[in-house]
C-alpha positions as CSV (number, residue, x, y, z in Angstrom):
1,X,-36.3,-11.0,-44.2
2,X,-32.8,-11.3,-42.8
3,X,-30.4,-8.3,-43.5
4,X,-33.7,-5.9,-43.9
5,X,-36.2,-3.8,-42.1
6,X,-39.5,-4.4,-41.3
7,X,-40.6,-2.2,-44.5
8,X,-38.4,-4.2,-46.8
9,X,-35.6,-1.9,-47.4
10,X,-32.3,-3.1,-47.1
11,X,-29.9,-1.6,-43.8
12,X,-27.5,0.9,-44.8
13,X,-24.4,-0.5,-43.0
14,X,-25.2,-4.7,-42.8
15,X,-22.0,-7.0,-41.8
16,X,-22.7,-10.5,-40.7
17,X,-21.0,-11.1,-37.4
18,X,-17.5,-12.4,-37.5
19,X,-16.9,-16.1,-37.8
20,X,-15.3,-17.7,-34.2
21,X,-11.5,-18.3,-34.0
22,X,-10.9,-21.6,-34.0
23,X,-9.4,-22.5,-30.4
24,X,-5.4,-23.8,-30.2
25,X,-4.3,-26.0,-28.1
26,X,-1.0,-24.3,-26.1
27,X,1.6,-27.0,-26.5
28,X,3.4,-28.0,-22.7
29,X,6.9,-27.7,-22.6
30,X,9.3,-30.9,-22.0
31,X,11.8,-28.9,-19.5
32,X,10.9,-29.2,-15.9
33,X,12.9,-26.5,-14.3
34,X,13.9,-28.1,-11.1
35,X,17.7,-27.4,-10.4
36,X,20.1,-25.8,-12.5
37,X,21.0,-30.1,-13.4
38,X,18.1,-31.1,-14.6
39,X,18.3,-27.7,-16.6
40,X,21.4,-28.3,-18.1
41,X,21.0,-31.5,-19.1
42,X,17.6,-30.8,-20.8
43,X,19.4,-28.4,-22.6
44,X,22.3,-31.0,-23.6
45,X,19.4,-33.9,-24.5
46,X,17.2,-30.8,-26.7
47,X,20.6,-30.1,-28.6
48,X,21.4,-33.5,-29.2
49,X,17.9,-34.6,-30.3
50,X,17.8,-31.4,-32.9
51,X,20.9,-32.4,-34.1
52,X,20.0,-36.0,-34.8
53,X,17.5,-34.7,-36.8
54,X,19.0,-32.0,-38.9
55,X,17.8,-28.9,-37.7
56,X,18.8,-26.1,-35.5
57,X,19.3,-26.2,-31.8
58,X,16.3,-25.0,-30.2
59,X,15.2,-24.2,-26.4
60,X,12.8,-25.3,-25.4
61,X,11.3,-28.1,-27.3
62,X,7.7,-28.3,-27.7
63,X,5.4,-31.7,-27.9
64,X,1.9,-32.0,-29.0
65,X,0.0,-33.7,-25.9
66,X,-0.6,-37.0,-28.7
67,X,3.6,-37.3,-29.1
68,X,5.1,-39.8,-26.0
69,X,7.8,-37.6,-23.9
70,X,11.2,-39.2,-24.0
71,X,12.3,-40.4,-20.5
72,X,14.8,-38.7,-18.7
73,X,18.7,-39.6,-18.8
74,X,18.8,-39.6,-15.1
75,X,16.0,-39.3,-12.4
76,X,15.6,-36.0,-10.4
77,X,16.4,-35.6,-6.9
78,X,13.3,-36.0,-4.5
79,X,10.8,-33.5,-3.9
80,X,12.3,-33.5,-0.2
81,X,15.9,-33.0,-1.1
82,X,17.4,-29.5,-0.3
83,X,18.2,-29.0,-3.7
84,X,14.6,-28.6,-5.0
85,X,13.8,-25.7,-3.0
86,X,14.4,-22.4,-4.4
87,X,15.2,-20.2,-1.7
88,X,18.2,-23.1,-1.2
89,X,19.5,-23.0,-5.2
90,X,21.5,-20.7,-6.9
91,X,20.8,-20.2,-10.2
92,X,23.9,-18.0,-11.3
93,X,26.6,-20.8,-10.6
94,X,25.5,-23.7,-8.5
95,X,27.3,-25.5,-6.0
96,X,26.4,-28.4,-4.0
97,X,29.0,-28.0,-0.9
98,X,27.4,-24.5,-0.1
99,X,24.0,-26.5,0.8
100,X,24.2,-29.0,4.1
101,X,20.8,-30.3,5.6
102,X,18.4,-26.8,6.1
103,X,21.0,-24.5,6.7
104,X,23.3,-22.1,4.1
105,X,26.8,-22.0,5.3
106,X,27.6,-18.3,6.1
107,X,30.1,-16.8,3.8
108,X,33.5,-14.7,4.8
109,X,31.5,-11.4,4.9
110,X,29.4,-12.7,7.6
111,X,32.4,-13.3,9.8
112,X,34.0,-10.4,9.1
113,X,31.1,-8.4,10.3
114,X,30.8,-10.3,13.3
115,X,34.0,-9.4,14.2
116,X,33.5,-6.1,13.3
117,X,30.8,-6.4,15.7
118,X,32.3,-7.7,18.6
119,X,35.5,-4.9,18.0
120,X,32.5,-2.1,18.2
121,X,31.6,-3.5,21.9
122,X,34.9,-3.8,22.7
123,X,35.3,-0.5,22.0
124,X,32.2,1.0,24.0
125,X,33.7,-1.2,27.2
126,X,37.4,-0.1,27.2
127,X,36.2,3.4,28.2
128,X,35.1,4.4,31.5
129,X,31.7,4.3,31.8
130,X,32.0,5.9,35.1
131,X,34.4,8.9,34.9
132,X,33.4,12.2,36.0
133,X,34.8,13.9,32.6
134,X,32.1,11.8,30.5
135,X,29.0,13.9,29.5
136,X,27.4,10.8,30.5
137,X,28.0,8.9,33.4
138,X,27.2,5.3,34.1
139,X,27.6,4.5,37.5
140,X,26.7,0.4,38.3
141,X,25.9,-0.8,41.5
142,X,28.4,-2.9,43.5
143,X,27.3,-6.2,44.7
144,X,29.9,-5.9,47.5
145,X,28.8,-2.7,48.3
146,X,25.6,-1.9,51.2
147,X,22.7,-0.2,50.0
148,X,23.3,-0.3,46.5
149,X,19.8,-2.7,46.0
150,X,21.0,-3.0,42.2
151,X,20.2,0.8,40.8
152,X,22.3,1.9,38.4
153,X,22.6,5.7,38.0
154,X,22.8,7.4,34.6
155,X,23.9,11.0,34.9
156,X,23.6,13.8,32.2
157,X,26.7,15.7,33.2
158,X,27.0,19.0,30.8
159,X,26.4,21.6,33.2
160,X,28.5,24.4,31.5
161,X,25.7,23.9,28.5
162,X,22.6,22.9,30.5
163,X,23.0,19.3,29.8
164,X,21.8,19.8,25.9
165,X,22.1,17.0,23.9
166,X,24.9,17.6,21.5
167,X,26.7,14.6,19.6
168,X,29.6,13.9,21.7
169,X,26.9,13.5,24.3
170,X,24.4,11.5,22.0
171,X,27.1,9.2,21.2
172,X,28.2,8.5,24.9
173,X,24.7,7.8,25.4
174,X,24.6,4.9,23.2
175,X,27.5,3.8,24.9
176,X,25.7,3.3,28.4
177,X,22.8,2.3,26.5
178,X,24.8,-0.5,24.8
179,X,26.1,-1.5,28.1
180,X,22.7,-1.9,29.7
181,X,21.3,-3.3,26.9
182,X,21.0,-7.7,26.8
183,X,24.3,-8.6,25.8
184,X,25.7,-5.6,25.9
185,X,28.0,-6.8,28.6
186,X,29.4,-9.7,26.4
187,X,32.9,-8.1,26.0
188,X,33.1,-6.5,29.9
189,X,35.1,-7.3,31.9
190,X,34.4,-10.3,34.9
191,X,33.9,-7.4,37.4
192,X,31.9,-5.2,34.7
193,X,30.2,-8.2,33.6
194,X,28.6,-9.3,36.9
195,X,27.7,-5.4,38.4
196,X,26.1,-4.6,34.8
197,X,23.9,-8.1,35.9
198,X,23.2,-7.0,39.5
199,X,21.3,-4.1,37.7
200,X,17.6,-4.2,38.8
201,X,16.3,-0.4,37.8
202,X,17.6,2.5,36.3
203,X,17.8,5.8,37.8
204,X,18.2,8.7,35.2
205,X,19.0,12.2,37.0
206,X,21.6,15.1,36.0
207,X,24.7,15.8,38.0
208,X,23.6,19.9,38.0
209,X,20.9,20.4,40.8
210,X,18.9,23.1,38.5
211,X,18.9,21.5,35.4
212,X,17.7,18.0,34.1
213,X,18.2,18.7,30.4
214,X,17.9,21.6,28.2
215,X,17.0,19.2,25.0
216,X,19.1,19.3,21.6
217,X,21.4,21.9,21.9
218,X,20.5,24.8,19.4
219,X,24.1,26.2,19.3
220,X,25.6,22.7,17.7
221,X,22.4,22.3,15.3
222,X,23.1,26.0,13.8
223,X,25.9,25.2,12.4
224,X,24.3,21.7,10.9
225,X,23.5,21.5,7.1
226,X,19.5,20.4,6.5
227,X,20.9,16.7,6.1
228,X,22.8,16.7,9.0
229,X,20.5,18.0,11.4
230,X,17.7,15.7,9.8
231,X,19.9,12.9,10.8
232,X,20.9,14.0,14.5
233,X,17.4,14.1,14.8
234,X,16.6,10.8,13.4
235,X,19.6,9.3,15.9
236,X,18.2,11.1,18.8
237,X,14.7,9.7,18.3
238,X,16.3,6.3,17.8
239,X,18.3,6.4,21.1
240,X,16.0,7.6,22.8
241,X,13.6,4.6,22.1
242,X,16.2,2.5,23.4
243,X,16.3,3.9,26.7
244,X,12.6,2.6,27.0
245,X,13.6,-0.8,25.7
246,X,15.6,-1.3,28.6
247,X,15.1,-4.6,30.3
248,X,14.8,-3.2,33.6
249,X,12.7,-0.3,35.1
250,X,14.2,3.4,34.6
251,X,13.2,6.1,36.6
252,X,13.5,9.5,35.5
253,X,14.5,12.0,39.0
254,X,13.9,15.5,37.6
255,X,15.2,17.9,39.6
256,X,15.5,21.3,37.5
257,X,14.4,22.1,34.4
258,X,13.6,19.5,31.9
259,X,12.8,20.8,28.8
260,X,12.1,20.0,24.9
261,X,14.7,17.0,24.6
262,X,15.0,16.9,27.9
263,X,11.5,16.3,28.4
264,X,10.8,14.0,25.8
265,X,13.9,12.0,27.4
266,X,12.6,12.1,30.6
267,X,8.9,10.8,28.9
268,X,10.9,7.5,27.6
269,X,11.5,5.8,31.5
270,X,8.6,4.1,33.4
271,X,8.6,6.8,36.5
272,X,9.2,10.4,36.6
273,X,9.6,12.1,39.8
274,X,9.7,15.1,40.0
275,X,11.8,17.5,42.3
276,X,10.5,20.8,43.9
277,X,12.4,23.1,41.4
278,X,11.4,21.4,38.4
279,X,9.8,22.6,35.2
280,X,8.3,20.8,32.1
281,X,7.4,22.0,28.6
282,X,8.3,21.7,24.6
283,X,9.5,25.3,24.3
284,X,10.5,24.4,20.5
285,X,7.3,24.7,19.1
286,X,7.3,29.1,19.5
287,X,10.5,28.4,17.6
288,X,8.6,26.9,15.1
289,X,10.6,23.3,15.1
290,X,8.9,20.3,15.8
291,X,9.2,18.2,19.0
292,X,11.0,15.7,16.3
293,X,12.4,13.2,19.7
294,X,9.2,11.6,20.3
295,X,7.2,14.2,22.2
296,X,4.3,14.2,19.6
297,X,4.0,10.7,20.4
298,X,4.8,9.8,24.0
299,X,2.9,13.0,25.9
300,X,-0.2,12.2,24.2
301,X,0.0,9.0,24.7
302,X,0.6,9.6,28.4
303,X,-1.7,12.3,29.4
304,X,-4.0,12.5,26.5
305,X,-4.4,14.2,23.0
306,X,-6.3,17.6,24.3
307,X,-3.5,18.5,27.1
308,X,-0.8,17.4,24.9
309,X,-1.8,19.8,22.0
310,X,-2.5,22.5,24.4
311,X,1.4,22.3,25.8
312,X,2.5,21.9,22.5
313,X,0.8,24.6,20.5
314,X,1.3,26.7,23.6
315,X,5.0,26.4,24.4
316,X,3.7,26.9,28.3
317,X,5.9,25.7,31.0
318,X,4.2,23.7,33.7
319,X,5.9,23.0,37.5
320,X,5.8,19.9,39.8
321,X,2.3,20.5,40.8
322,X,0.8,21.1,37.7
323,X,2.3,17.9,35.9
324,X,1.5,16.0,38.0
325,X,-2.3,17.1,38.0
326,X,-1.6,16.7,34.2
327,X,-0.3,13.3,34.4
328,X,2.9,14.2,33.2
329,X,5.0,13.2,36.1
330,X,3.8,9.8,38.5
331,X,5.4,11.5,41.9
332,X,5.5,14.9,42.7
333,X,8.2,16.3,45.8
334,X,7.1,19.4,47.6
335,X,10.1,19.4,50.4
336,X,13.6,19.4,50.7
């Protein structure tokens, strides 16, 4: 028998299962949001129909699916019109002369960045790319000259400091680098402009015959709060990308020691050659800081992921001979 057990006595806690909900019908709503238009003048036809009838001004208006939808006042635009896409329509305050055909008209900001822009090369080209008092030196080959073959020579030229990479240096670096770089050369001038296009490689070397680079110089950094230095570092990786982004081969003549920075500069061209005097190595790491320039990225990816973690946990120091047997270096020179 229903609500007992199979002995006849009644269940101690019986409830007959609850009765279903009846299911509602969700009413549609009679604003289309297309364009802030059509949306203000559904909102002008809801008022006015509300107050026709008496009661408050409501938003939106509801309509059973039985009740016939009032036609628009005025049609909307075409689903191809530019006004019906969103990413063309601003909702805050609207306003039909910023849209023409598929393109936004560019506001006074824009312009005054570009400028801005343009005033920032300008810059970079009024100074002498190729003066010997420069920590780096740009030196562009002349079309008019014999043997030049279009190699441009970038020279670290800190000797008194071992060529480390401070900021003065770091920003004349992005200097030559914007200069070299496509369209870099916009605001030259007519004899800048056509020896930065003669340039067919790069050759990156060091004015000091012992020394190719030291890397970030420690001295500077000391006196760097945590923020600071986390930012040179962050700008030094950066710039150093962007000497292997170059449009044109660079070739990295080490001729001295080339170490920490100065390495993982070096491991940004397409070529190393390296001199009879040189030396390689991340010394950094018995310091305990962190080849943070690329080095944990480009040597393994150059000469493998065992070698690189043995010169990098290490801190050795490897010559001409043995880079090259590790891969380091493409072109080893034993001679004078």
């Amino acid at each position: 028998e229903k609500g007992k057990t199979t002995d006849g006595t009644p269940f101690a806690y019986y409830r007959l299962p609850p009765a279903p909900r009846p299911r509602t019908m969700i009413a549609r709503p009679l604003v289309f949001l297309r364009h802030p238009t059509s949306l203000s003048r559904s909102l002008g036809a809801a008022s006015s129909a509300d107050a026709s009838v008496g009661g408050p001004p409501s938003f939106p208006r509801f309509f059973p699916p039985g009740e016939a939808r009032p036609p628009r006042s005025t049609p909307p635009p075409p689903l191809s019109s530019s006004l019906f896409h969103p990413a063309r329509v601003n909702f805050g305050s609207f306003d039909p002369s910023t849209v023409r055909g598929k393109r936004r008209i560019r506001s006074s900001s824009y312009s005054s960045s570009s400028s801005s822009r343009s005033r920032s090369y300008s810059s970079v080209c009024s100074d002498d790319l190729a003066s010997p008092d420069r920590e780096v030196v740009l030196t562009l080959p002349d079309e008019d000259g014999p043997g030049t073959g279009g190699i441009a020579t970038l020279a670290l030229n800190r000797p008194e400091s071992a060529n480390a990479v401070g900021r003065t240096m770091l920003s004349q670096l992005q200097q030559v680098l914007t200069a070299l770089e496509p369209g870099g050369s916009m605001s030259m001038s007519s004899s800048m402009m056509s020896m930065s296009s003669s340039v067919r490689v790069v050759v990156m070397t060091s004015t000091h015959p012992r020394v190719f680079s030291a890397g970030a110089d420690l001295r500077e950094r000391a006196d760097m709060t945590r923020d600071e230095a986390g930012k040179f570092v962050s700008e030094l990786r950066e710039t150093f990308g962007r000497v292997g982004r170059l449009p044109v081969p660079v070739i990295a003549a080490v001729d001295g020691a080339a170490l920490g920075g100065g390495l993982e500069l070096a491991l940004t061209s397409d070529l190393i050659v390296a001199g009879p005097g040189s030396t390689f190595g991340l010394p950094e790491t018995s310091l305990a800081i962190v080849p943070g320039a690329g080095g944990t990225v480009l040597l393994p990816r150059k000469i493998g992921i065992a070698r690189a973690k043995e010169l990098i946990f290490t801190a050795r120091r490897i010559g001409p001979t043995e880079a090259l047997e590790y891969g380091v270096v493409e072109y080893a020179v034993t001679g004078e």
